[in-house]
N, C-alpha and C positions, 0 to 999 in steps of 0.2 A: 504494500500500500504506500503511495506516495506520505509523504510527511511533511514537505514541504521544499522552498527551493534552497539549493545550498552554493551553487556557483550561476554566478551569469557573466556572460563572454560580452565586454566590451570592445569594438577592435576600432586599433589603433597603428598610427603611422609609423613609430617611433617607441618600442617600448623603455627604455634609459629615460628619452623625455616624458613619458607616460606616466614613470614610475615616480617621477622629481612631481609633477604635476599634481599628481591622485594623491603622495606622501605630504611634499611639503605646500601645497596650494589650497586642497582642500582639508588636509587634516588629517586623510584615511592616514590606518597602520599600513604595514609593508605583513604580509601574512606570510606568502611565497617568492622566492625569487631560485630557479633552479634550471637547470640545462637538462635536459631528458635523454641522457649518455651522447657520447660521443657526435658531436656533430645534431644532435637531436634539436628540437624548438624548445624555446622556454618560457617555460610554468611562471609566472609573474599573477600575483594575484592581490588586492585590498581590500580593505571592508572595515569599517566602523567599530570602533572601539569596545561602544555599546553592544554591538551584534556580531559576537562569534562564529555565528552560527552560518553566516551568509559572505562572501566573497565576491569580489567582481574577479575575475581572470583581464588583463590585457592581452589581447591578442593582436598581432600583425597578420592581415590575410595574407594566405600561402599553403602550402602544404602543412601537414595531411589535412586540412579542414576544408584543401578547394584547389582544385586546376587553374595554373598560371593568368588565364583571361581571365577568369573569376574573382582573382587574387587583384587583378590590375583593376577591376572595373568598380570592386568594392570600395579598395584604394582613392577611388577616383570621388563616389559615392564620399566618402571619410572627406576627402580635404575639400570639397564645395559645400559642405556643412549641410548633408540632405537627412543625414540618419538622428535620429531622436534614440537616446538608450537607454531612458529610464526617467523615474521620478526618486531623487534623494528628500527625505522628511526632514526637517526641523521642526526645533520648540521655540525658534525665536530668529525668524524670518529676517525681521529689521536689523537684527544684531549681527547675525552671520552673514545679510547681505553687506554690508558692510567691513565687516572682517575678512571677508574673502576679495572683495572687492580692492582694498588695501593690500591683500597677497598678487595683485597681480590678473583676480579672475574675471574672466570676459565675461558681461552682461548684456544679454538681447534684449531683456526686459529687465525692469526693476519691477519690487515684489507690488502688484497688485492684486485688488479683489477679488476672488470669483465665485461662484458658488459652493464649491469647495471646501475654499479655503485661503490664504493667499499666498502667491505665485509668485514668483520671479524666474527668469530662463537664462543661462548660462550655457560659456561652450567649453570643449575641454581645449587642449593645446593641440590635439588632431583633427577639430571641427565637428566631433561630436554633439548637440546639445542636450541638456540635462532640462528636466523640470525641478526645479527647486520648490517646495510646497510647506507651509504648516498647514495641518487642518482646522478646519473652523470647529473649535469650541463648541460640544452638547451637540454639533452635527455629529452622525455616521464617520468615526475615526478609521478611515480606509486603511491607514498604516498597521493598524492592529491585524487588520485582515490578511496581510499582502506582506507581514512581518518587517517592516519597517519601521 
Protein backbone atom coordinates (compact mmCIF):
# COMPACT_ATOMS: atom_id res chain seq x y z
CA UNK A 1 0.00 0.00 0.00
CA UNK A 2 1.39 3.37 -0.88
CA UNK A 3 2.09 5.59 2.31
CA UNK A 4 2.94 8.33 0.83
CA UNK A 5 5.47 10.21 -1.28
CA UNK A 6 9.11 10.04 -0.21
CA UNK A 7 11.22 11.52 -3.39
CA UNK A 8 10.22 13.89 -6.03
CA UNK A 9 12.70 14.57 -9.04
CA UNK A 10 13.29 18.14 -9.76
CA UNK A 11 15.51 18.40 -12.89
CA UNK A 12 17.95 20.70 -13.34
CA UNK A 13 20.65 22.36 -15.43
CA UNK A 14 23.58 22.31 -13.31
CA UNK A 15 23.42 20.06 -10.28
CA UNK A 16 26.80 21.86 -8.07
CA UNK A 17 24.64 25.01 -8.96
CA UNK A 18 21.50 23.39 -7.97
CA UNK A 19 22.80 22.06 -4.91
CA UNK A 20 24.54 25.96 -3.67
CA UNK A 21 20.84 27.08 -4.76
CA UNK A 22 18.39 24.47 -2.89
CA UNK A 23 21.23 24.58 0.32
CA UNK A 24 22.32 28.00 0.64
CA UNK A 25 19.34 30.20 -1.04
CA UNK A 26 16.47 28.46 0.10
CA UNK A 27 17.59 26.91 3.32
CA UNK A 28 16.86 23.07 2.29
CA UNK A 29 19.45 20.45 4.04
CA UNK A 30 21.82 18.64 1.67
CA UNK A 31 20.35 14.94 2.55
CA UNK A 32 22.38 13.07 -0.48
CA UNK A 33 25.14 13.84 -2.52
CA UNK A 34 26.76 10.44 -4.14
CA UNK A 35 28.17 9.03 -7.54
CA UNK A 36 26.28 5.67 -8.23
CA UNK A 37 29.90 3.73 -8.95
CA UNK A 38 32.10 4.20 -11.34
CA UNK A 39 31.28 6.73 -13.81
CA UNK A 40 27.44 6.32 -12.61
CA UNK A 41 24.81 9.60 -12.28
CA UNK A 42 24.53 11.38 -9.19
CA UNK A 43 22.14 10.99 -6.25
CA UNK A 44 22.00 14.62 -5.10
CA UNK A 45 18.83 15.09 -3.12
CA UNK A 46 17.01 18.17 -0.36
CA UNK A 47 14.40 18.41 1.76
CA UNK A 48 13.32 20.42 4.61
CA UNK A 49 14.43 20.35 7.95
CA UNK A 50 11.17 19.86 9.39
CA UNK A 51 10.37 16.91 6.96
CA UNK A 52 12.51 13.90 6.87
CA UNK A 53 10.44 12.06 5.44
CA UNK A 54 10.24 13.60 1.90
CA UNK A 55 13.31 14.66 -0.43
CA UNK A 56 13.47 16.51 -3.63
CA UNK A 57 16.39 14.51 -5.91
CA UNK A 58 18.08 17.03 -8.47
CA UNK A 59 18.29 15.74 -11.53
CA UNK A 60 20.20 16.64 -14.98
CA UNK A 61 18.01 15.08 -17.89
CA UNK A 62 20.02 12.28 -19.57
CA UNK A 63 20.59 8.87 -19.15
CA UNK A 64 19.15 6.32 -17.72
CA UNK A 65 15.94 8.43 -17.10
CA UNK A 66 15.78 9.46 -21.13
CA UNK A 67 17.21 9.35 -24.76
CA UNK A 68 19.69 12.06 -25.66
CA UNK A 69 16.72 14.20 -27.75
CA UNK A 70 14.79 13.98 -24.72
CA UNK A 71 17.49 14.97 -22.52
CA UNK A 72 18.10 18.07 -24.91
CA UNK A 73 14.45 19.15 -25.31
CA UNK A 74 13.71 18.95 -21.51
CA UNK A 75 16.81 20.99 -21.15
CA UNK A 76 15.45 23.31 -23.24
CA UNK A 77 11.97 23.20 -21.42
CA UNK A 78 14.34 23.95 -17.85
CA UNK A 79 16.04 27.15 -19.11
CA UNK A 80 12.81 29.08 -20.85
CA UNK A 81 11.37 28.62 -17.46
CA UNK A 82 8.16 26.58 -18.85
CA UNK A 83 8.19 23.62 -16.05
CA UNK A 84 6.29 24.55 -12.74
CA UNK A 85 7.77 21.79 -9.81
CA UNK A 86 5.87 22.15 -7.12
CA UNK A 87 4.38 24.14 -4.31
CA UNK A 88 6.86 24.72 -1.11
CA UNK A 89 4.53 25.73 2.28
CA UNK A 90 5.29 28.34 4.61
CA UNK A 91 4.00 29.65 8.18
CA UNK A 92 5.18 33.08 7.28
CA UNK A 93 4.91 34.05 3.79
CA UNK A 94 5.96 38.00 4.25
CA UNK A 95 8.95 36.96 6.27
CA UNK A 96 10.42 34.22 4.13
CA UNK A 97 9.52 36.25 1.01
CA UNK A 98 11.69 38.53 2.03
CA UNK A 99 14.49 36.42 3.59
CA UNK A 100 14.81 34.68 0.40
CA UNK A 101 14.41 37.43 -1.58
CA UNK A 102 17.66 39.10 0.23
CA UNK A 103 19.50 35.55 -0.60
CA UNK A 104 19.43 36.33 -3.96
CA UNK A 105 15.95 34.55 -4.95
CA UNK A 106 14.09 35.39 -8.02
CA UNK A 107 10.56 36.55 -7.67
CA UNK A 108 7.79 36.29 -10.57
CA UNK A 109 5.23 37.37 -8.18
CA UNK A 110 5.39 38.75 -4.74
CA UNK A 111 3.07 37.00 -2.13
CA UNK A 112 -0.58 37.70 -2.98
CA UNK A 113 -4.03 36.66 -2.01
CA UNK A 114 -5.81 33.91 -3.31
CA UNK A 115 -8.27 31.70 -2.23
CA UNK A 116 -6.05 29.53 -0.85
CA UNK A 117 -4.19 31.12 0.80
CA UNK A 118 -1.27 33.49 -0.18
CA UNK A 119 1.10 33.18 -2.83
CA UNK A 120 4.13 34.31 -4.06
CA UNK A 121 6.16 32.53 -7.21
CA UNK A 122 9.63 32.02 -7.46
CA UNK A 123 12.34 30.49 -9.94
CA UNK A 124 15.07 28.24 -9.18
CA UNK A 125 18.68 29.01 -10.67
CA UNK A 126 17.65 26.51 -13.76
CA UNK A 127 14.29 28.21 -14.56
CA UNK A 128 12.23 26.01 -12.67
CA UNK A 129 9.32 27.93 -10.89
CA UNK A 130 8.05 27.04 -7.54
CA UNK A 131 4.61 28.11 -5.89
CA UNK A 132 5.59 29.43 -2.65
CA UNK A 133 2.18 29.21 -0.55
CA UNK A 134 0.96 29.75 3.35
CA UNK A 135 -2.58 28.41 3.79
CA UNK A 136 -5.25 30.47 4.76
CA UNK A 137 -6.09 30.08 8.36
CA UNK A 138 -9.48 27.69 9.53
CA UNK A 139 -9.59 27.19 5.47
CA UNK A 140 -8.95 23.36 4.39
CA UNK A 141 -4.95 23.14 5.23
CA UNK A 142 -3.88 21.22 1.85
CA UNK A 143 -0.27 20.92 3.26
CA UNK A 144 -1.48 18.58 5.99
CA UNK A 145 -2.88 16.57 3.17
CA UNK A 146 -0.14 16.48 0.57
CA UNK A 147 2.59 16.30 3.73
CA UNK A 148 3.98 19.53 3.49
Amino acid sequence: MIKGLAISTVWVLDQDRAKEFYTQKLGLELRTDMSMGDGGMRWLTVGAKDQPDVELTLMVPGAPAMDPESAEAMKTLISKGILGAGVLATDDIHGDYKALKARGVEFLQEPKERPYGTEAIFRDDSGNWFSFTQARQGDLDTSKEWGI
